[in-house]
N, C-alpha and C positions, 0 to 999 in steps of 0.2 A: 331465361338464364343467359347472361355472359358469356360467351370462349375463351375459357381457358386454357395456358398452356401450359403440355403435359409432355414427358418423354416415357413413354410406356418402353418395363422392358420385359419381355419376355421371357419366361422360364429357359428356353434353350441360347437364349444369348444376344437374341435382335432387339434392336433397337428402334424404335420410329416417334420421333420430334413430330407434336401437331397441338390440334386445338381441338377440344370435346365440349357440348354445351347438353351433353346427357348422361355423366357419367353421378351415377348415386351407388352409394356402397351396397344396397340391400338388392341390386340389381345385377342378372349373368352377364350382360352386357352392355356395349356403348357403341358409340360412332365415334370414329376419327380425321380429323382433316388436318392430313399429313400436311408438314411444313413445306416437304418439295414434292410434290407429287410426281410420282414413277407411277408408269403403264399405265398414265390419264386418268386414272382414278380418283375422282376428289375426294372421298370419305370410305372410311374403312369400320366395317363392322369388327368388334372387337369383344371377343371371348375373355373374360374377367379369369376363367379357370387353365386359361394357355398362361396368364401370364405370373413375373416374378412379385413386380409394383408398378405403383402407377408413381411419381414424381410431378409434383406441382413445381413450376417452375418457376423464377421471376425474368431467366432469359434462358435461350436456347445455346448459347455459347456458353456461360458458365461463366467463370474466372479460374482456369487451369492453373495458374499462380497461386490461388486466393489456399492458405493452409489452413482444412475444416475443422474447429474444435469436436473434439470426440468425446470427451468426458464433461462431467457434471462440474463445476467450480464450487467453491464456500456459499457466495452469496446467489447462487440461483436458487429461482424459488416457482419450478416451470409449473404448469397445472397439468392435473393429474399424475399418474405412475410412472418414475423415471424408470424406465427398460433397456438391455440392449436386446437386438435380434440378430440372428446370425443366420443367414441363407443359407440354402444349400449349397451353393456355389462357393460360400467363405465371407462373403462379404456379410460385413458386419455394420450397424446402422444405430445408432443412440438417440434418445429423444425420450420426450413424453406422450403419454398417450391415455385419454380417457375413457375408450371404450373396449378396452382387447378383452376377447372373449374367445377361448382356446374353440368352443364351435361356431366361429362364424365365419365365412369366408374370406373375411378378411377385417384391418381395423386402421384407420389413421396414426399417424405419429410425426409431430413433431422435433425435427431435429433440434439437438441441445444445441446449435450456435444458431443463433435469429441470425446470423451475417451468411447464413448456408443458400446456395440457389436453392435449392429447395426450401419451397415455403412450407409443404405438408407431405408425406408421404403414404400411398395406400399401399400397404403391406398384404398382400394376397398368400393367406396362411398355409396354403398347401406349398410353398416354395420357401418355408420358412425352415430352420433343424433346429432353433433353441432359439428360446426366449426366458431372457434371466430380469427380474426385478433388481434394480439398483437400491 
């Protein structure tokens, strides 16, 4: 498998930008190798139930300019169930998603703007407070 990049953020707030080439959703855990490595540590073991989501990325800067469609338009037509989710923390997240299953630990979802850095997002269900069907 590939390295992927990922900005895991954790339920209490931290943030760590790297690259995971084990991370499978039906899995407690992964490995990470942080983009800048602090305290010489090349890879980080990483606990799936610390965290908020995981964010695929296409860059690790983002485009802080770039303004993210949040709602569905007329003619999209995404696959699967258009949902929003709303964290505990407030942050709210829209996309599609084929496999959400209120018991699993967690479920992928596609943001509604394909122009989003984020290519897919794992949504880790324990740091989630509502989840609405569009």
């Amino acid at each position: 498998m590939d390295a992927v990049k990922v900005v895991v953020r954790y339920a209490d707030g931290k943030v760590i930008k790297g690259y995971t080439q084990d991370f499978f959703p039906n899995k407690d855990r992964f490995h990470l190798h942080p983009q800048q490595k602090s305290s010489g540590q090349d890879t980080l073991q990483v606990l799936v139930k610390d965290l908020k989501a995981i964010f695929f990325v296409r860059d690790f800067g983002g485009n802080p300019a770039y303004d993210e469609r949040r709602q569905f338009g007329e003619g999209d037509k995404p696959q699967g169930r258009k949902m929003e989710i709303v964290f505990k923390d407030g942050e709210k997240l829209v996309g599609s998603t084929l496999g959400y299953e209120p018991n699993r630990p967690g479920f992928f979802i596609h943001p509604v703007d394909d122009k989003s850095n984020n290519i897919r997002v794992f949504v880790v269900q324990v740091a989630v407070d509502k989840v609405r069907n569009l």
